[in-house]
N, C-alpha and C positions, 0 to 999 in steps of 0.2 A: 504494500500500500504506500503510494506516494504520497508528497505533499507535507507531512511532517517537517517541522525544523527542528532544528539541534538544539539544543539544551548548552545556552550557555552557561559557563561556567561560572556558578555564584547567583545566575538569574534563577529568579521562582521558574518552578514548572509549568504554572499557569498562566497563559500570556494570552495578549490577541493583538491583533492586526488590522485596525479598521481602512475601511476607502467607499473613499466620496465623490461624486464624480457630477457634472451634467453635461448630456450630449443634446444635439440636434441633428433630425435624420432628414431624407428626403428621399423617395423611392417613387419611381413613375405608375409601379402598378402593383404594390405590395398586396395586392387581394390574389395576385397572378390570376386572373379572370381573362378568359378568350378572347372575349366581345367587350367593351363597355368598359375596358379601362381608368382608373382614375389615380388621378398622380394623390399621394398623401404628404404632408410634413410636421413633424412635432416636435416638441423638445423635452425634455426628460430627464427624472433624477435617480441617479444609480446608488444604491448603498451595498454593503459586503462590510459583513465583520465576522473574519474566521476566528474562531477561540480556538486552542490548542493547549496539551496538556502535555508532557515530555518528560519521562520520567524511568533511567536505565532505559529499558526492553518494554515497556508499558506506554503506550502512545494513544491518546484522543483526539476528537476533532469534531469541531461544530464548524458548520461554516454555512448564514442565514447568506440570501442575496435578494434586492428587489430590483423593480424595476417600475418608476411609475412613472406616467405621461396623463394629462385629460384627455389625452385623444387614443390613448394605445389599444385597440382594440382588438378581440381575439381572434379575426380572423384578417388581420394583417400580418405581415412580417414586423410590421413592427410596435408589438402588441406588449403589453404592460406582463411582468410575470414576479412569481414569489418564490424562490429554491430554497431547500432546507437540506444540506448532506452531512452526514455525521459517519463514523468511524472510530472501530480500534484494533488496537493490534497488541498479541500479546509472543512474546518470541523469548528461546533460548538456542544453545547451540544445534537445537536436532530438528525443533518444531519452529514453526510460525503460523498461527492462528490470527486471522483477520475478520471484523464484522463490520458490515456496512448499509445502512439505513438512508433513504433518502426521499422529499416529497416537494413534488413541482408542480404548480400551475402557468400555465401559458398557452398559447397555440399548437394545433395538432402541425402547423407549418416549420416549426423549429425542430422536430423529433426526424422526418426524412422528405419535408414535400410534397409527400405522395397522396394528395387526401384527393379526392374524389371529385372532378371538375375545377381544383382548385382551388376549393375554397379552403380555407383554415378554420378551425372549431376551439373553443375553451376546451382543453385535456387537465384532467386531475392525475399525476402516475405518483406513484410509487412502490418503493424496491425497496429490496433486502437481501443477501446475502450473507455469505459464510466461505470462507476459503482457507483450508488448512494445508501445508507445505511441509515434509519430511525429508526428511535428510539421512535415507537408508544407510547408506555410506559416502563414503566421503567424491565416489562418480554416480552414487545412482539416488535419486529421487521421485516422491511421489508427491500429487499436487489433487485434493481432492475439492470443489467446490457446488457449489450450489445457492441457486436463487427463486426469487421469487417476484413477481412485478404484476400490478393492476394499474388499468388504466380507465380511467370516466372520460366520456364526452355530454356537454352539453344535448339537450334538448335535441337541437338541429341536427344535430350530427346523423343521425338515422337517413334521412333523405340525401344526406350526402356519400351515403354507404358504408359510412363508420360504425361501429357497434362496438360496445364497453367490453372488453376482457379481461383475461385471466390470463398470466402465462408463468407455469413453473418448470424448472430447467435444472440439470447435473449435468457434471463433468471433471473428466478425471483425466490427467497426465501422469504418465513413467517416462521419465528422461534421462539420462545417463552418456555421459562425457566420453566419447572417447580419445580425443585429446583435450591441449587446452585452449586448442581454436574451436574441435567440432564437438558438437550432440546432436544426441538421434531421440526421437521421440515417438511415443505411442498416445494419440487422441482418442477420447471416446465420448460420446456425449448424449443423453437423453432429452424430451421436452415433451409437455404437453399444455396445449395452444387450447384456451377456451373461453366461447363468447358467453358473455353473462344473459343472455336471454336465454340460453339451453339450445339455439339453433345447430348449433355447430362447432367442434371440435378436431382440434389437428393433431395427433402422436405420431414424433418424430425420434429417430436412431441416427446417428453416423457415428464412425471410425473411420481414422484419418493416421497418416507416419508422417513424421516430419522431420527435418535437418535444419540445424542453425550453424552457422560458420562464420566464426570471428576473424574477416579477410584482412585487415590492417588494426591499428591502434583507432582510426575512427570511421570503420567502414565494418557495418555488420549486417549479415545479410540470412534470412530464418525462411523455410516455404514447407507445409502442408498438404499434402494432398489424400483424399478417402472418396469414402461413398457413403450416402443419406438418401433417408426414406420416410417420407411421410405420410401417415394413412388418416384420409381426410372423413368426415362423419357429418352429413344432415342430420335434423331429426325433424321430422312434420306430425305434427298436433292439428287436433280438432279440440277445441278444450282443455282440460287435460289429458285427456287421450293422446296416446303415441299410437298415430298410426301407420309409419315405416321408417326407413330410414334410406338415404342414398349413401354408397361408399366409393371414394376416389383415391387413385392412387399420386402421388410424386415420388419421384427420383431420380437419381444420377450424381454425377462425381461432384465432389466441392472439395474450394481449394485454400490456401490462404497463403500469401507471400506479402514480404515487404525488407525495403533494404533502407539499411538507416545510415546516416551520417553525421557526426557530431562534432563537429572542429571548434576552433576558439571561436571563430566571429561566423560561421558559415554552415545551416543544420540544414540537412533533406532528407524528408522520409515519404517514401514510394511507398504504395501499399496497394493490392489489388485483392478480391475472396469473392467465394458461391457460398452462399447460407441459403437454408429455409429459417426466416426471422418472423416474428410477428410484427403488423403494421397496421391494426386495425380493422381489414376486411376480415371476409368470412372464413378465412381459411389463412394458417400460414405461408408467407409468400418466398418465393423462391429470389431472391436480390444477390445480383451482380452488382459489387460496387469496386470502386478503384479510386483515391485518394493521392493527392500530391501536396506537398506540404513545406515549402522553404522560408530560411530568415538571414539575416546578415545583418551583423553588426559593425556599422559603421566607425562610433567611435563611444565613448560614453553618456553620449547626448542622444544620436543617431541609430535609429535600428530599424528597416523595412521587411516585409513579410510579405507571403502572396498562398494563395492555397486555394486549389481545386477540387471540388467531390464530386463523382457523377454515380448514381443510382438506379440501375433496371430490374422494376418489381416486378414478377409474373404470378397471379393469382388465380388461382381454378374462382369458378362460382359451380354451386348446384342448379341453380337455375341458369345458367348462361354460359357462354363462351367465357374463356379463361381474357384474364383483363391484364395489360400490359401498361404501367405507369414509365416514364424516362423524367431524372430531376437532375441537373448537373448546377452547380453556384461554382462560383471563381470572388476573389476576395484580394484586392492588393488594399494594402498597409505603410504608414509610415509613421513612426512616432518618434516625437523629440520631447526628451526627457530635460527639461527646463531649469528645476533644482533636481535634487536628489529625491524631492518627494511629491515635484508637480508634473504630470505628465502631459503632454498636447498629441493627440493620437488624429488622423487624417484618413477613412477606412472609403474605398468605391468598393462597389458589388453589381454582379449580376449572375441572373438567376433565370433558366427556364423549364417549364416543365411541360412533357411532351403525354399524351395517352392515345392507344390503340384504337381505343371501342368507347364511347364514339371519338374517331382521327380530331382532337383538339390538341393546339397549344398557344403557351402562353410566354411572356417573359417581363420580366422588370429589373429594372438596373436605377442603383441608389448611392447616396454618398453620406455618410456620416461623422461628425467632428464630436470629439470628446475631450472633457478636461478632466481631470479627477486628481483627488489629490491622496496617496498614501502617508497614512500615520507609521509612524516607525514602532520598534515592539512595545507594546505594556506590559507590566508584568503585574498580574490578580493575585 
């Protein structure tokens, strides 16, 4: 578990970190709506105050965030939201136990894009976890974890083809070194996918071998590959009556790579994977995605960024042709760090999202300026 700071020396355990910020955005079509576009612009106040606990091998973490605007609404991109992520972790030489808790509101548009015509909805999710880490001997290891995640949409969301679920999930890793560049790995992973109305259900399996290979001092490169299967479930009511059920199948290989680079002023991480994810339709969907991700620090003032995601959802229906979503965003950045603790950040974006059935798309591109100011540590 990341994110944790160090425990200085002589500083209490219990510290936090707050940051204050206000931006103003402006997006031509943050509804991403086919027909009927309309540009939005607001401005907005950001708060975030991580509390953190540090103490030997015993590590917590609160970390509240908002986000409010008069005008942020939940079915723009740039929509008002409230996160709550918590964590701990507890470790010694052999084990390391992690838990992790966490509860968002915001738009169904910030999670992957892919809602249904475009539109974005109020999402309530929250998650939960557990990942425990062993350390069989001093090449071989095992990695056992599991979660848990609900998600609510609003009212609307129904007519837009969203439907509130459930999705619980395991997974389990044996890795083991065989030098001190390579390991090899064995994946395994369970899941099952359910919508809270009782319509419909997904249970899914894959196994997967993987290799990572530390090529340089900051060049390291990990990839994946298995086969997953998921068996999809209608169920049709007349009242309470059950009276049948449809059964569908999904499968084929999935994969997962990415290569990383970490230099002093200079990071890129590549990443491309095939999953069956959940995403709010009726069924788990089959998503291609591939991720680019660069930054460069200029000098201590100076640092720009730039990052691209593109996402190809493919989901069966029981009643219809399987449905095809495409979301790609690209993201350049620049921020000049003013003092040590004011930042002035400069962010353009564009965004479009493409679907099969029925052939729509849409796209908007926006720019945002942010000021915020970082508090340096407290100690509680």
């Amino acid at each position: 578990m990341s994110g944790f700071l160090a425990n200085a020396s002589g500083a209490s355990p219990l510290s936090m970190q707050p940051t204050i910020g206000v931006s103003t955005e402006y997006a031509s079509n943050p509804y991403l709506l086919a027909a009927g576009a309309r540009a939005v612009s607001d401005a907005a106040l950001l708060l975030s105050d991580p509390i953190l606990y540090d103490l030997d091998s015993t590590h917590f973490t609160l970390a509240p965030s908002v986000r409010y605007s008069d005008s942020g609404s939940y079915a723009s991109l740039n929509s008002n939201y409230v996160h709550i992520n918590g964590g701990a972790q507890f470790g010694d030489d052999l084990d390391t136990l992690s838990l992790s808790a966490s509860f968002g509101r915001d738009s169904s548009l910030y999670q992957n894009g892919l809602t249904s015509g475009g539109v974005g909805v109020r999402s309530d999710v929250s998650t939960s976890g557990i990942d425990w880490l062993r350390a069989i001997t001093e090449r071989l290891q095992f990695e056992l974890d599991a979660s848990w995640a609900r998600v609510l949409y609003d009212q609307s969301a129904t007519s837009e083809g969203l439907f509130d679920y459930r999705y619980l999930s395991e997974g389990s890793v044996l890795s083991y070194d065989l030098t001190e560049r390579d390991k090899i790995k064995v994946l395994g992973g369970a899941g099952q996918y359910l919508a809270l109305d009782g319509a419909t259900k997904s249970s899914n399996l894959n196994l997967q071998v993987g290799w990572q290979r530390r090529l340089t001092e900051i060049w390291k490169f990990s990839a994946s590959v298995g086969y997953a299967r998921s068996n999809n479930i209608a169920y049709f009511f007349s009242g309470p009556y059950l009276l049948g059920t449809v059964t569908s199948v999904q499968k084929g290989p999935v994969y997962n790579a990415s290569a990383v680079r970490e230099g002093e002023k200079f990071t890129l991480t590549a990443s491309a994977s095939r999953a069956f994810r959940p995403s709010g339709f009726e069924f788990l969907s089959r998503q291609d995605t591939a991720e680019l991700n660069v930054s460069y620090t200029l000098s201590e003032r100076w640092s720009f960024g730039a990052k691209g995601d593109f996402t190809r959802a493919a989901t069966p229906q029981f009643n219809g042709p399987q449905v095809t979503q495409q979301y790609f965003s690209e993201t350049t950045s620049v921020s000049w760090h003013w003092t040590p603790t004011w930042v002035l950040s400069l962010q353009a974006t564009w965004v479009n999202v493409k679907y099969d059935l029925p052939p729509l798309s849409a796209d908007s591109s926006g720019v945002a300026l942010q000021i915020s100011r970082q508090f340096l540590r407290m100690d509680l």
